[in-house]
C-alpha atoms as one frame of an Amber mdcrd trajectory, in Angstrom:
protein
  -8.537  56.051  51.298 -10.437  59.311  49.256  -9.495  60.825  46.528  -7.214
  63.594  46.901  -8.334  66.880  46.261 -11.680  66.254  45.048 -14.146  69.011
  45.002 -17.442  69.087  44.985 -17.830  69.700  41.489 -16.165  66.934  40.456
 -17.709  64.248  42.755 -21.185  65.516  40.986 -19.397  65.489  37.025 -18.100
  61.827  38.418 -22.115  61.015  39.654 -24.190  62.357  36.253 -21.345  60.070
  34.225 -22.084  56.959  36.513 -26.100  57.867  36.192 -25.650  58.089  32.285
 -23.684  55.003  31.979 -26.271  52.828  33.919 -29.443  54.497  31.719 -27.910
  53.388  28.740 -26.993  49.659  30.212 -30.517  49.498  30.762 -31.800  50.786
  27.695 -29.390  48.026  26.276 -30.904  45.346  28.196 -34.358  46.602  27.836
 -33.606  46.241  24.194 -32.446  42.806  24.258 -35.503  41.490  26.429 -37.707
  42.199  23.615 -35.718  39.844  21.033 -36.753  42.296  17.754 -33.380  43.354
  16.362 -34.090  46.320  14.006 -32.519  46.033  10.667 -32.462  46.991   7.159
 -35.406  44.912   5.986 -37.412  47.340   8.968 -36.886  50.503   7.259 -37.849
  49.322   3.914 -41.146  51.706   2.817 -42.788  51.388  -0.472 -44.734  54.083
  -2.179 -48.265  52.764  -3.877 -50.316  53.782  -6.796 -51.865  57.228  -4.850
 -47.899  57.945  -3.844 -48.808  57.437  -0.465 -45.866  55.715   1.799 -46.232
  52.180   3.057 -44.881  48.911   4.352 -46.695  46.507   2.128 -44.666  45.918
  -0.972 -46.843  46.624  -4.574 -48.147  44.117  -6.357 -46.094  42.964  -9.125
 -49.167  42.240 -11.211 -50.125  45.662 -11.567 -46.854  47.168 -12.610 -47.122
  49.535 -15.452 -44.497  49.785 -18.125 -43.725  53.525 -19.307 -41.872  54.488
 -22.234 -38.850  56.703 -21.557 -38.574  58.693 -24.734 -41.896  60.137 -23.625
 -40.222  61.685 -19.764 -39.116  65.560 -20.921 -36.560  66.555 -18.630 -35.685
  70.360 -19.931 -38.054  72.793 -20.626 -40.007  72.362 -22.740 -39.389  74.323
 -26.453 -42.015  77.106 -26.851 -43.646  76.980 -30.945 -44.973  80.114 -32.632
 -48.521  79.751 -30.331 -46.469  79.106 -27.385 -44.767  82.360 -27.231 -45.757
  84.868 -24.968 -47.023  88.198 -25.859 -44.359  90.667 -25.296 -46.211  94.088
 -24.965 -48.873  94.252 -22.240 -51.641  96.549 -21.144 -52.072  98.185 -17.697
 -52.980 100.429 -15.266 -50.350 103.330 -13.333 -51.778 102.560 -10.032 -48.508
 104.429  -8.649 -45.738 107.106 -10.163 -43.840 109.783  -7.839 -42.715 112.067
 -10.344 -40.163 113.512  -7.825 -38.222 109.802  -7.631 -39.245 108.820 -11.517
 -40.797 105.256  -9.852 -43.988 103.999 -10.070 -45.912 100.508 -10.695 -48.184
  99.156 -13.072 -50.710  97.024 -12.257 -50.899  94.301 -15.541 -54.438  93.771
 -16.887 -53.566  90.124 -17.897 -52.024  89.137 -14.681 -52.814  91.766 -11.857
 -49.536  91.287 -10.776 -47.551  94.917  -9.653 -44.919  95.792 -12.417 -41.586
  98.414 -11.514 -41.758 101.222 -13.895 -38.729 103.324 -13.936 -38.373 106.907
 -15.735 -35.903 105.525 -17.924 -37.984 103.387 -19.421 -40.914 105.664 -20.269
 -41.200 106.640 -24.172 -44.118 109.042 -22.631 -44.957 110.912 -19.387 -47.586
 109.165 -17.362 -49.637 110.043 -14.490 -51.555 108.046 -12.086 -54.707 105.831
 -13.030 -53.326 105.893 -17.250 -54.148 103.052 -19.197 -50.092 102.091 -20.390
 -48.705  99.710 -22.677 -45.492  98.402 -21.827 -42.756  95.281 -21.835 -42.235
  93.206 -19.159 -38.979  91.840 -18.487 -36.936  90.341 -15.256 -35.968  93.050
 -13.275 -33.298  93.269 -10.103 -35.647  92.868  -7.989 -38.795  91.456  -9.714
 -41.199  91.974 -12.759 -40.126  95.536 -14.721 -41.407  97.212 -17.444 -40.006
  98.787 -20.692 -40.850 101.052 -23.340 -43.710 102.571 -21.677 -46.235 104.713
 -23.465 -49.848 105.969 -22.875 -52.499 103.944 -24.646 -54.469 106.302 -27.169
């Protein structure tokens, strides 16, 4: 006898899960036919002297010894020549006096600086030569005590 109140809709739900059940039975056996069980000792990879990535275990031979006290894992501590120099040179390549923003193009770096009326110790116009602090900003670089360059 048929299956009561069967609809079409679930004859073809019943037909994909038959289909899908036989693919993977014969992905299984497919699998089995070639004999080569995958298994840890596949996914090994080794990494050799260039850092590429390989399957060929390195040489223990050539293994190199290195001395952990010499591996820095902070920052490293800045000395007196290390420090950076705190006030900088550059250029107004922007200022809306309307707003009080503007940027400064650094001399050193010719990276864009955020120059905010707040921080100017003198007026400035466009195209001035400026000296000026840069610190971390919101948003990016700033600068700081801003004056004209005599």
């Amino acid at each position: 006898m048929g299956r009561s109140q069967e609809s079409f809709h679930k004859k073809e739900v019943r037909k994909k899960k038959e289909k899908r059940r036989k693919e993977k039975e014969q992905k299984r056996l497919v699998r089995k036919e070639k004999g080569k069980a995958s298994g840890p000792d596949d996914m090994i990879a080794y990494v050799d002297e260039e850092g590429m990535i390989t399957s060929i275990p390195p040489d223990p031979s050539q293994k190199k010894t290195i001395r952990s006290d010499g591996i820095e894992i902070s920052i490293p501590k800045r000395g007196k020549d290390g420090d950076p120099d705190l006030v900088r040179q550059g250029k107004v390549t922007f200022y809306n006096e309307s707003k009080g923003i503007g940027f400064i193009k650094d001399s050193e770096t010719q990276e864009n600086v955020f120059v905010h009326v707040n921080n100017l110790l003198e007026d400035i116009k466009e195209n001035s030569i400026v000296s000026f602090e840069r610190v971390k900003g919101r948003k990016g670089p700033a600068a700081l005590n801003v004056k004209l360059v005599k």
